[in-house]
DSSP file (Angstrom, degrees, kcal/mol; ACC not computed):
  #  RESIDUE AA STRUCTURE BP1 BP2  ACC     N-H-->O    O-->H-N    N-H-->O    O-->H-N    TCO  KAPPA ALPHA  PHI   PSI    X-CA   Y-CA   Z-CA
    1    1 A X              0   0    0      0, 0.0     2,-0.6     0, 0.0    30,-0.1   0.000 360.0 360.0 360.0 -43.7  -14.8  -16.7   -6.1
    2    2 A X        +     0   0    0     25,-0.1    32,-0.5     1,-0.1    29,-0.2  -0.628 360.0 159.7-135.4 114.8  -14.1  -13.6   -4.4
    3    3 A X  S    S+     0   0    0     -2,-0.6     2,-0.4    30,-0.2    -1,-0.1   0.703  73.5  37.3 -93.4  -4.0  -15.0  -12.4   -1.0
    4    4 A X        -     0   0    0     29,-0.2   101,-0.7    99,-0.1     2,-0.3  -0.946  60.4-177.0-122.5 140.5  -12.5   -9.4   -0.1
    5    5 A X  E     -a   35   0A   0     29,-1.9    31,-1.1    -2,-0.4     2,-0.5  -0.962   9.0-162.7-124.2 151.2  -11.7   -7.1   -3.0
    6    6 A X  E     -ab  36 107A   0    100,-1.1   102,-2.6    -2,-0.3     2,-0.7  -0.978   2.5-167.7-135.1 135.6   -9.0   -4.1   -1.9
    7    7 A X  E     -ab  37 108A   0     29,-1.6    31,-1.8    -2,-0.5     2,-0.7  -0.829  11.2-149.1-118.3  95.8   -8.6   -1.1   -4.1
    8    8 A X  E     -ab  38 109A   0    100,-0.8   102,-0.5    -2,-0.7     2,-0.3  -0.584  22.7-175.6 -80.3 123.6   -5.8    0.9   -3.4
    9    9 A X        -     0   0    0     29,-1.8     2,-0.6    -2,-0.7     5,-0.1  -0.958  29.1-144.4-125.6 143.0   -6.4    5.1   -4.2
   10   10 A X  B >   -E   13   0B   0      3,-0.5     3,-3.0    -2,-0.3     6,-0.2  -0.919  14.3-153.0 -99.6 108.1   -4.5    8.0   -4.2
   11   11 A X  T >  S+     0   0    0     -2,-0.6     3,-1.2     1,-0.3     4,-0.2   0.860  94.4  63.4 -47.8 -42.1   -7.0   10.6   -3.0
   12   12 A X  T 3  S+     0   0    0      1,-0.3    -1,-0.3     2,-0.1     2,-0.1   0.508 118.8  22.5 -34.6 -43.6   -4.8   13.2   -4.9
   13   13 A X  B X  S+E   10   0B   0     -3,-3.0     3,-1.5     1,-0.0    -3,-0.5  -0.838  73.8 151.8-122.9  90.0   -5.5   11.4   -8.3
   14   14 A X  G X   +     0   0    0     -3,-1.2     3,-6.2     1,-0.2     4,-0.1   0.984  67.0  65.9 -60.4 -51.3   -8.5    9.7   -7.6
   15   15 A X  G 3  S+     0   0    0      1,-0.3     4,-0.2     2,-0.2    -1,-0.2   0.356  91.7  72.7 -27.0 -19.0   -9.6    9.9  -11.2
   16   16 A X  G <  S+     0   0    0     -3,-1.5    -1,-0.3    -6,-0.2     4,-0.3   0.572  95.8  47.5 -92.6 -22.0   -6.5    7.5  -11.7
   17   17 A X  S <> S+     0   0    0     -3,-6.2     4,-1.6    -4,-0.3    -2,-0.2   0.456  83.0 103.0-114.1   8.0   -8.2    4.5  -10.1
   18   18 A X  H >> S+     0   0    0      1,-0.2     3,-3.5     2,-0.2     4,-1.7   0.885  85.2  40.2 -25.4 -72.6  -11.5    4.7  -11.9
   19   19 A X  H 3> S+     0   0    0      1,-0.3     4,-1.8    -4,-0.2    -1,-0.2   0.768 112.0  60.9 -75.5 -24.4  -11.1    2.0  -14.3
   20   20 A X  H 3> S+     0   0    0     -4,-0.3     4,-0.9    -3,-0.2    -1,-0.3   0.860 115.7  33.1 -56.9 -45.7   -9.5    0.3  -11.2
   21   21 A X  H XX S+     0   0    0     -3,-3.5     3,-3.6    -4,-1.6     4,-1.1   0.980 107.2  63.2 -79.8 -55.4  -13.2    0.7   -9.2
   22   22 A X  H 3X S+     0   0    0     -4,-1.7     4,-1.7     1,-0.3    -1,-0.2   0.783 108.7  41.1 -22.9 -45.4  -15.4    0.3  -12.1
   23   23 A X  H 3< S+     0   0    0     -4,-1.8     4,-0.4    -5,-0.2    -1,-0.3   0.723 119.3  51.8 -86.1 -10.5  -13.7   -3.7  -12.4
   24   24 A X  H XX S+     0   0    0     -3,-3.6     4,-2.7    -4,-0.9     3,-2.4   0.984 115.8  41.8 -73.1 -61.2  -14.0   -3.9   -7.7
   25   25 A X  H 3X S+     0   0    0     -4,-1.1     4,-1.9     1,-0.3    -2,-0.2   0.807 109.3  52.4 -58.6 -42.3  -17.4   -2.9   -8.1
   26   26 A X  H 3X S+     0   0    0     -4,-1.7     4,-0.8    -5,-0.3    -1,-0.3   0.591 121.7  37.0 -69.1 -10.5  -18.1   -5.2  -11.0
   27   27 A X  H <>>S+     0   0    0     -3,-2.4     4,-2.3    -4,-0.4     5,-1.0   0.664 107.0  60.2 -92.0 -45.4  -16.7   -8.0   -8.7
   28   28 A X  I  X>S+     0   0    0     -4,-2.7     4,-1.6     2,-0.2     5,-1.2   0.919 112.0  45.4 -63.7 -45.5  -18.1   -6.8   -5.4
   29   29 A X  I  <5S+     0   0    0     -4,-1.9     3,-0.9     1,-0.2    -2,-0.2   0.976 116.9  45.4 -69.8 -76.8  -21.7   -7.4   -7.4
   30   30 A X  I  <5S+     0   0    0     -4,-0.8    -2,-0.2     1,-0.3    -1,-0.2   0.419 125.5  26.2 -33.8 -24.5  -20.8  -10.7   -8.9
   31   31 A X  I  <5S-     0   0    0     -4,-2.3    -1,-0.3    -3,-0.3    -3,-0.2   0.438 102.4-125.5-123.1 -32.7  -19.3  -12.4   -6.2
   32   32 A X  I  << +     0   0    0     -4,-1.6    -3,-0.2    -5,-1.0    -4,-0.1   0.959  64.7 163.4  58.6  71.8  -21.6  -10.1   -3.0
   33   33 A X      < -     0   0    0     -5,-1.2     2,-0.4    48,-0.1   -29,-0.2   0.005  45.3 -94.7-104.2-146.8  -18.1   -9.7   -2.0
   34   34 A X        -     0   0    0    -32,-0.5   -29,-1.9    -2,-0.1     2,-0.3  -0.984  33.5-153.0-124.5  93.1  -16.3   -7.0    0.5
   35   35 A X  E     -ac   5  82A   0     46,-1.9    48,-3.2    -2,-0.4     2,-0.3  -0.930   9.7-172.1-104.3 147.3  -14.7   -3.7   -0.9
   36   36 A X  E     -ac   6  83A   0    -31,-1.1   -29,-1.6    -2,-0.3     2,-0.4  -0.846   8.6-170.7-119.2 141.1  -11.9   -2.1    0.7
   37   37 A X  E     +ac   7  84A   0     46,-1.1    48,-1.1    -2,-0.3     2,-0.3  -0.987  19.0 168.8-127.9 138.6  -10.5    1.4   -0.3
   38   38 A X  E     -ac   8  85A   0    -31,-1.8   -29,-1.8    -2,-0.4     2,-0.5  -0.987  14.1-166.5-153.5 139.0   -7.4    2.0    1.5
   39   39 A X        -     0   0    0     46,-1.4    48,-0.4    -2,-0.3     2,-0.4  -0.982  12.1-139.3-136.0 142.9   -4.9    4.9    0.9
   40   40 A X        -     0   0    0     -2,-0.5     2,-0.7    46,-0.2    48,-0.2  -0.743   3.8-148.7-117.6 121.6   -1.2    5.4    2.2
   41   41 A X  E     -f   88   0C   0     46,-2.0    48,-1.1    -2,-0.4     2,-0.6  -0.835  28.6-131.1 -74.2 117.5    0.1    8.6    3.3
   42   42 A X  E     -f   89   0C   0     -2,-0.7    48,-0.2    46,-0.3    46,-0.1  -0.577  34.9 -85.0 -52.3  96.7    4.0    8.4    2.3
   43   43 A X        -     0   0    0     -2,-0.6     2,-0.3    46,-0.5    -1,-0.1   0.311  34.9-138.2  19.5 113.2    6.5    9.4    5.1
   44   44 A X        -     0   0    0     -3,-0.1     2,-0.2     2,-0.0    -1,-0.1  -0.840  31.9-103.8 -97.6 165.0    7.3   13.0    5.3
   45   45 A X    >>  -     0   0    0     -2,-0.3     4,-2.5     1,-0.1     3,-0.6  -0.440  28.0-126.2 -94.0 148.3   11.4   13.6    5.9
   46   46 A X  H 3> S+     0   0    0      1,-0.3     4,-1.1     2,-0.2    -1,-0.1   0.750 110.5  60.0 -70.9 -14.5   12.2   14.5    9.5
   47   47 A X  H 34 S+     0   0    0      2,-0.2    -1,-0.3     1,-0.2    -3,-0.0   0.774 111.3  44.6 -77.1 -44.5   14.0   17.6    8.8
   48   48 A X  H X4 S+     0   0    0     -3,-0.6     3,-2.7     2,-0.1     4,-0.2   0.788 102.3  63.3 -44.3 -40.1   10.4   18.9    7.0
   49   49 A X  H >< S+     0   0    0     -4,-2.5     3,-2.4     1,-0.3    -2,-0.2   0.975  90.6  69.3 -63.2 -44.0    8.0   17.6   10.0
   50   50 A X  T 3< S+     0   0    0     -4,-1.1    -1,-0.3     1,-0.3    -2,-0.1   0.584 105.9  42.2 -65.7   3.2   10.0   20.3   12.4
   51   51 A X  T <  S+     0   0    0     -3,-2.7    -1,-0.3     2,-0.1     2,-0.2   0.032 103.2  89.3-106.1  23.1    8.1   23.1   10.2
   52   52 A X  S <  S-     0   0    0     -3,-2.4     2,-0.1    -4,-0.2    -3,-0.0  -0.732  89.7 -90.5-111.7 164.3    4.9   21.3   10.2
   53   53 A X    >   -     0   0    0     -2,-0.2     3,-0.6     1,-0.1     4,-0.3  -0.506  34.6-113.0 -65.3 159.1    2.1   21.6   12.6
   54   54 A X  T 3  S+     0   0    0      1,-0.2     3,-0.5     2,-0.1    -1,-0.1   0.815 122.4  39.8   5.6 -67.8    1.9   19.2   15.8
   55   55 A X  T 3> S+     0   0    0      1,-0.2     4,-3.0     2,-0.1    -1,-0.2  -0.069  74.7 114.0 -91.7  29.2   -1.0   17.8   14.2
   56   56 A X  H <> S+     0   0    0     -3,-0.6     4,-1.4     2,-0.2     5,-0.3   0.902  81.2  53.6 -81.5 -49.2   -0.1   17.7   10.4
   57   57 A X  H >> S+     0   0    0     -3,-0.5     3,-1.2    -4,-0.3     4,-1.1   0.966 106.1  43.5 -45.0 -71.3   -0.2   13.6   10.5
   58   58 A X  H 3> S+     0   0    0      1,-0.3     4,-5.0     2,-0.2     3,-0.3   0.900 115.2  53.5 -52.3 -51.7   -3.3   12.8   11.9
   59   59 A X  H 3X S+     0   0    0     -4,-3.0     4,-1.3     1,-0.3    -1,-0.3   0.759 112.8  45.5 -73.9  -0.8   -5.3   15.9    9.3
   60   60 A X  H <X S+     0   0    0     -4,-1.4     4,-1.6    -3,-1.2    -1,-0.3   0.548 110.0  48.5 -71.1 -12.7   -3.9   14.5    6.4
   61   61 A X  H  X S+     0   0    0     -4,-1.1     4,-3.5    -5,-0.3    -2,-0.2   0.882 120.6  43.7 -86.3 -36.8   -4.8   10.9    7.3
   62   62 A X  H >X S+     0   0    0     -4,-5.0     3,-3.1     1,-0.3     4,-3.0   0.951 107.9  55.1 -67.4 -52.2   -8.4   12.5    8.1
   63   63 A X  H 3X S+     0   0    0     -4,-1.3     4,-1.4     1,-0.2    -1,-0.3   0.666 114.0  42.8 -14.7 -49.1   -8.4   14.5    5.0
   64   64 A X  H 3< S+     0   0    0     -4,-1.6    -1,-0.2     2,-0.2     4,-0.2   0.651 108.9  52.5 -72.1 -24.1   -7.7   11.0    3.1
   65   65 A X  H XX S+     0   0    0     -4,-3.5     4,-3.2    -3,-3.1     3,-1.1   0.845 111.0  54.0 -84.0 -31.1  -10.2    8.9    5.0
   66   66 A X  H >< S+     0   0    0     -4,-3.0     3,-1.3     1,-0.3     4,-0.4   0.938 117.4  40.3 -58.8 -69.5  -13.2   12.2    4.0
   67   67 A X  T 3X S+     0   0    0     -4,-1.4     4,-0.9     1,-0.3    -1,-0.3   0.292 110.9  46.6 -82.2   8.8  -12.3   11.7    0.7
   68   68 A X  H <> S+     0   0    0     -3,-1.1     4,-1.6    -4,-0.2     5,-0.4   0.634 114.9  62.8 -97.5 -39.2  -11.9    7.8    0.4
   69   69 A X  H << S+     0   0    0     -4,-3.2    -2,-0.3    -3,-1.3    -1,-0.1   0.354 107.4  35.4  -7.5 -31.7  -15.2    8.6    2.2
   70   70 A X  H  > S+     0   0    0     -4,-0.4     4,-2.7     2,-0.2    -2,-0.1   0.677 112.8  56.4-129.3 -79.7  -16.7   10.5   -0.8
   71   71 A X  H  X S+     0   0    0     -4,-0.9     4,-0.9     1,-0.2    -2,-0.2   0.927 109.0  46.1 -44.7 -59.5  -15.3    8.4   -3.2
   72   72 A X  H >< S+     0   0    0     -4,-1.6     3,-1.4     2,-0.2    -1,-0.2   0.986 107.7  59.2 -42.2 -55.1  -17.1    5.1   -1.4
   73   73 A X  H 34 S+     0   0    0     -5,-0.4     4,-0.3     1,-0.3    -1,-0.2   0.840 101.9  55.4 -37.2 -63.8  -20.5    7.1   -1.2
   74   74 A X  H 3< S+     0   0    0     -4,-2.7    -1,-0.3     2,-0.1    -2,-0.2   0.444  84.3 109.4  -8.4 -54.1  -20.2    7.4   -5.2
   75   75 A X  S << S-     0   0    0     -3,-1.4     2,-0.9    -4,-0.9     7,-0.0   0.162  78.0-131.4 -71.7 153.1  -20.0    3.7   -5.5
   76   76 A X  S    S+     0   0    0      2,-0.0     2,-0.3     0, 0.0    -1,-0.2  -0.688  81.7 111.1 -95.3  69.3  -23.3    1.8   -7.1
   77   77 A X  S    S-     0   0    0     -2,-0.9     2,-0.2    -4,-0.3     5,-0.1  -0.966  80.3-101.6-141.4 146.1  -22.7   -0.4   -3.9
   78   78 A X        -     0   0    0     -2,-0.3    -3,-0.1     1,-0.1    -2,-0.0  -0.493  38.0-114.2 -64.4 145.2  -24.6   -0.9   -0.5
   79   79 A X  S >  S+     0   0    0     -2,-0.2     3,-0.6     1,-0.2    -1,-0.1   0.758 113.1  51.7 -12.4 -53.0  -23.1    1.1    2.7
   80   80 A X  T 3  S+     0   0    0      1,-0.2    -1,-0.2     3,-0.0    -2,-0.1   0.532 100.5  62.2-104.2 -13.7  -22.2   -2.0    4.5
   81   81 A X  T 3  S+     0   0    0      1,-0.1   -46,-1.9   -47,-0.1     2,-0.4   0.225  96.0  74.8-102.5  38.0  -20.2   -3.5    1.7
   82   82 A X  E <   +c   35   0A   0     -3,-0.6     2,-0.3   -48,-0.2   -46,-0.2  -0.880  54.3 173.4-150.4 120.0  -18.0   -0.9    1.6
   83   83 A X  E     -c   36   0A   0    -48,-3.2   -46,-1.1    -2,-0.4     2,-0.3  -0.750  14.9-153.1-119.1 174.2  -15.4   -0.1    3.6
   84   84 A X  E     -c   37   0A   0     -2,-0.3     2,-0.3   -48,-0.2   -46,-0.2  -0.901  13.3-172.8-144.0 147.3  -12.4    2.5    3.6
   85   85 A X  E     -c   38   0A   0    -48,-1.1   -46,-1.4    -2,-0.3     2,-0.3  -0.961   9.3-148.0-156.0 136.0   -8.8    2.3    5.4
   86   86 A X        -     0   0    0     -2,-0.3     2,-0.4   -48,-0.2   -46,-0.2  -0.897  15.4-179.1-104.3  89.9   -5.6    4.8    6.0
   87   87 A X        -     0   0    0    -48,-0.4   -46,-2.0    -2,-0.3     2,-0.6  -0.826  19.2-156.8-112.1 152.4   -2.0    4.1    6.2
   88   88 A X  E     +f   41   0C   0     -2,-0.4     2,-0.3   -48,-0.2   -46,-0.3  -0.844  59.9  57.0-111.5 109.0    0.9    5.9    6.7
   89   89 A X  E    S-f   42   0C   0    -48,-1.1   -46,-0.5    -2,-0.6     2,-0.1  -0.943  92.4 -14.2 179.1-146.8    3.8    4.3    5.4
   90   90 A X     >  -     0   0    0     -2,-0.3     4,-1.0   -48,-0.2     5,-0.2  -0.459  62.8-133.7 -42.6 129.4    5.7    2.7    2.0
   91   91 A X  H  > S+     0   0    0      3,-0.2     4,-3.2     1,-0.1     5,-0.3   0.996  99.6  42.3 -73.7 -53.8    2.8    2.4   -0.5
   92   92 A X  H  > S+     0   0    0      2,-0.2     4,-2.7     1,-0.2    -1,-0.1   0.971 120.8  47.0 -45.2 -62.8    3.5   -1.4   -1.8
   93   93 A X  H >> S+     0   0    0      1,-0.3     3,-2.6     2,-0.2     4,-2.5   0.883 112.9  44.5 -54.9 -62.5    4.3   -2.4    1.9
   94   94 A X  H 3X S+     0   0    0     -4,-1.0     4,-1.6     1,-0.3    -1,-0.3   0.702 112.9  52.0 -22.5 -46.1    1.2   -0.7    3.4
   95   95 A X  H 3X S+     0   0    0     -4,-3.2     4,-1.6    -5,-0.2    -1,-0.3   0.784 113.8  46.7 -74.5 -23.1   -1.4   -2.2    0.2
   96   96 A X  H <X S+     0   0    0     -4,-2.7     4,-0.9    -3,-2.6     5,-0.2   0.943 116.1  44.2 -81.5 -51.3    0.2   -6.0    1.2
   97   97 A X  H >X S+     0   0    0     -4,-2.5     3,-5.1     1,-0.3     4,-1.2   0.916 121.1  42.1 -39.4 -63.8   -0.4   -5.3    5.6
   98   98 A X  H >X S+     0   0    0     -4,-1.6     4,-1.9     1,-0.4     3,-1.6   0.825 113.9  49.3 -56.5 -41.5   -3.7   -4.0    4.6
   99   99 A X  H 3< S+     0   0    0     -4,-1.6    -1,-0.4     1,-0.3    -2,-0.3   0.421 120.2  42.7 -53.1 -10.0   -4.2   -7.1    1.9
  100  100 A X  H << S+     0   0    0     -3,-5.1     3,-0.4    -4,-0.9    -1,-0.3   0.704 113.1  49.1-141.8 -38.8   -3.2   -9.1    4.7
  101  101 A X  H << S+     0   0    0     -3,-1.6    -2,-0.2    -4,-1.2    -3,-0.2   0.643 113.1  48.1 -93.6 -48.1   -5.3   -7.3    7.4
  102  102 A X  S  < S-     0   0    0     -4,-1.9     2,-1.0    -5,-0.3    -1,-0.2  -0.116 106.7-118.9-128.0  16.3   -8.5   -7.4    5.5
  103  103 A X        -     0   0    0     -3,-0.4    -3,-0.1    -5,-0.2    -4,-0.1   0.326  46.6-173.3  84.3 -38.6   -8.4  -10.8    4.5
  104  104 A X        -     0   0    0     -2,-1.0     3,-0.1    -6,-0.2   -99,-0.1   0.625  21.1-171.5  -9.8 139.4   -8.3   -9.4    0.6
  105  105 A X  S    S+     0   0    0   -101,-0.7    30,-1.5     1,-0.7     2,-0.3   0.190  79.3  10.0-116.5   6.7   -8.5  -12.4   -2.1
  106  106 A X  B     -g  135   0D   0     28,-0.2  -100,-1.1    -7,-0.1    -1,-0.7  -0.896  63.0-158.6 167.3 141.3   -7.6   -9.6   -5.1
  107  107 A X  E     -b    6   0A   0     28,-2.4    30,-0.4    -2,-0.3     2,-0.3  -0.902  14.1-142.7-126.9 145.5   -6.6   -6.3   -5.0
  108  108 A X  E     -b    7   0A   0   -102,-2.6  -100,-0.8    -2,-0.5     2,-0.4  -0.977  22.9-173.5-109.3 141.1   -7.2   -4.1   -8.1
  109  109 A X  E     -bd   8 138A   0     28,-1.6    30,-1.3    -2,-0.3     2,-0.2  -0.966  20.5-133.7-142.7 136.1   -4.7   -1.9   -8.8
  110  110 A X  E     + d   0 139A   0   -102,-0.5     2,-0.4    -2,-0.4    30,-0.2  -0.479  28.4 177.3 -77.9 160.5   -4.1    1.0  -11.2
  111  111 A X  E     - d   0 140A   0     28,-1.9    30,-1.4    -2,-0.2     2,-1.0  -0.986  27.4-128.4-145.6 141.0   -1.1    1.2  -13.0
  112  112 A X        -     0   0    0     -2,-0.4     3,-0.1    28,-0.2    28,-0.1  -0.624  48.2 -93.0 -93.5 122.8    0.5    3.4  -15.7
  113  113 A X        -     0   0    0     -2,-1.0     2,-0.4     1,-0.1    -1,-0.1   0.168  61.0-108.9 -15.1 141.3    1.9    1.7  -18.8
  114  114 A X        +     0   0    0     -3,-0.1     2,-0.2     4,-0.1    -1,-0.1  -0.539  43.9 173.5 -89.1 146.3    5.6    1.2  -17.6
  115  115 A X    >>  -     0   0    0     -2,-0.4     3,-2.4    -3,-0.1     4,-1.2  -0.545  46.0 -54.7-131.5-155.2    8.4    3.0  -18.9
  116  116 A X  H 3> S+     0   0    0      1,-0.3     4,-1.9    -2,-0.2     5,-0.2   0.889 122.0  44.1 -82.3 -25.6   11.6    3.5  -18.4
  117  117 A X  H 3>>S+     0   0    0      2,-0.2     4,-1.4     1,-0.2     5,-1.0   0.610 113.3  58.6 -53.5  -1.8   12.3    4.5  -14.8
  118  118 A X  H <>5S+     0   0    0     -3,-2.4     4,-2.8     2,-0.2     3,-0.4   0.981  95.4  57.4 -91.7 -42.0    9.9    1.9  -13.9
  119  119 A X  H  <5S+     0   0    0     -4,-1.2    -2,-0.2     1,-0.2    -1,-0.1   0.858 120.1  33.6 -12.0 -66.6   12.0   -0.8  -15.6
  120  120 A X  H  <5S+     0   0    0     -4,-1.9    -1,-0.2     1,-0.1    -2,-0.2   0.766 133.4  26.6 -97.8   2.8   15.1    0.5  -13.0
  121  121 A X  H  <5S-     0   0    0     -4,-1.4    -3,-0.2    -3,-0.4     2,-0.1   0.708 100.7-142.0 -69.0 -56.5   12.9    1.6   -9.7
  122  122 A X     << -     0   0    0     -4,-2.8     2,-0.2    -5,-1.0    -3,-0.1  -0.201  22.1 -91.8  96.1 149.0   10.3   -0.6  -10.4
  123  123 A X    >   -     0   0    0     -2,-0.1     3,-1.2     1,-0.1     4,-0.5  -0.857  27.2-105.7-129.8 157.1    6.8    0.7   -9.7
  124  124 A X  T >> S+     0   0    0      1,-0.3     4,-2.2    -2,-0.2     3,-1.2   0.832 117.2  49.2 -65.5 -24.3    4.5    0.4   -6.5
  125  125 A X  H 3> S+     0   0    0      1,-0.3     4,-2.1     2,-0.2    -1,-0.3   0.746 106.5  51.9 -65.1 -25.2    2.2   -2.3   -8.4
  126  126 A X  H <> S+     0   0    0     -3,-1.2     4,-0.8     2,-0.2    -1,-0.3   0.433 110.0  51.9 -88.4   4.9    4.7   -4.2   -9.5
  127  127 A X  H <> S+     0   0    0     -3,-1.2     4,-1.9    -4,-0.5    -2,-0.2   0.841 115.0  39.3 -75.6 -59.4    5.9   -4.4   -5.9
  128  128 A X  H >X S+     0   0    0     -4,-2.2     4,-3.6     1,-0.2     3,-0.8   0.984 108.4  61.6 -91.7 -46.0    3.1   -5.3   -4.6
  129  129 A X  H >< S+     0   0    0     -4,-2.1     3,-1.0    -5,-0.3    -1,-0.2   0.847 114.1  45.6 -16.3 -78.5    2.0   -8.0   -7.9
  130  130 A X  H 3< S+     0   0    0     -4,-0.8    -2,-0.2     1,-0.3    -1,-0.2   0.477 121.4  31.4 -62.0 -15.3    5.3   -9.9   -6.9
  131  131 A X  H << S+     0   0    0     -4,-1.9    -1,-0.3    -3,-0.8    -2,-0.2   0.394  88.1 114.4-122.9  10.7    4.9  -10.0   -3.4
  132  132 A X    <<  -     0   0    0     -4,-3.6     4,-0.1    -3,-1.0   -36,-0.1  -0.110  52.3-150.5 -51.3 165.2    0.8  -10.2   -2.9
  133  133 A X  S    S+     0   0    0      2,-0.1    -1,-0.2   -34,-0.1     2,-0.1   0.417  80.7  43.4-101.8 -22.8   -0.3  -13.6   -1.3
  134  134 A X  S    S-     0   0    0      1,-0.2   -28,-0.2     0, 0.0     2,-0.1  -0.342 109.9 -48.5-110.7-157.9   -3.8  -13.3   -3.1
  135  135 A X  B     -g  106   0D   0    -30,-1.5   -28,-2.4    -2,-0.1     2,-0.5  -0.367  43.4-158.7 -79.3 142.3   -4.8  -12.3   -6.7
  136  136 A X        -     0   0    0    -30,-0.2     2,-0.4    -2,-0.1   -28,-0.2  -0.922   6.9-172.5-113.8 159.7   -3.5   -9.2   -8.2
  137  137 A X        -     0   0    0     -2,-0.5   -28,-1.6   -30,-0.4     2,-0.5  -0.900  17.5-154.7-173.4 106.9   -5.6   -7.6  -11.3
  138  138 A X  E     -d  109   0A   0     -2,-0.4     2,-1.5   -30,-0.2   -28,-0.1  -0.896   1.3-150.8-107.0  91.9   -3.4   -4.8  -12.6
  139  139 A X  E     -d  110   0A   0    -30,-1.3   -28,-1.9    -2,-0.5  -119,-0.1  -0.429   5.5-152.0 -66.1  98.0   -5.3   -2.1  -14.4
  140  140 A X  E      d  111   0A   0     -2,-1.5   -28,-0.2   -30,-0.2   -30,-0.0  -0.406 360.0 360.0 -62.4 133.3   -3.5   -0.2  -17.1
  141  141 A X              0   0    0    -30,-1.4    -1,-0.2  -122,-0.0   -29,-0.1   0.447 360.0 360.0 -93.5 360.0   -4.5    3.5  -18.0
């Protein structure tokens, strides 16, 4: 049923997308599917980058790929069915490219029960729910 899974994590709170791998993995067995872990660096504002190092993108993006790195090892998964991705941009838009990039039939995504700023912002899972092309499977913590 499903031959790409994409799991978007924020290395930062990884701990936040457990229950989110636990159901990839549980898929990735069932199906001897694809998993993708892919995490999106957010924009810094331009007026910050002129105090940052030269090189301040690129070690955060590596910094994110070691530890989507880490996190992969963890998994009760072969090597080769697991792969890891970095993007820098809007998180919602950045999880649909990748979803899009990678083929993805279902993303899992964590989510926190919504409240009320999410109700007027709107949150990045429900962005990405309404505009995915494939299946979306929204874990609640």
């Amino acid at each position: 049923m499903y031959n790409s899974i994409l799991v978007p994590i924020d290395p930062a709170e990884s701990d936040f997308a457990d229950a989110a791998l636990a159901k990839a993995v549980e898929f990735v067995k069932q199906y001897d599917a694809e998993l993708r872990l892919v995490s999106v660096i957010s924009p810094i504002q331009g007026f910050v980058t002129e105090a940052l190092d030269s090189d301040y993108d690129s070690r955060i993006a590596a910094d994110a790929r070691e530890q989507l790195a880490l996190i992969a090892a963890k998994l009760d998964l072969p090597e080769e069915r697991v792969s890891v991705s970095v993007r820098s941009g809007a998180v919602y838009h950045e999880v649909l490219e990748e979803a899009q990039a990678f083929n993805a039939d279902l993303i899992v995504i964590a989510s926190h029960s919504p409240g009320f700023a999410t109700y007027l912002l709107g949150s990045n899972a429900a962005k990405v729910v309404r505009h995915a092309e494939c299946s979306v499977l929204v874990i609640r913590d």
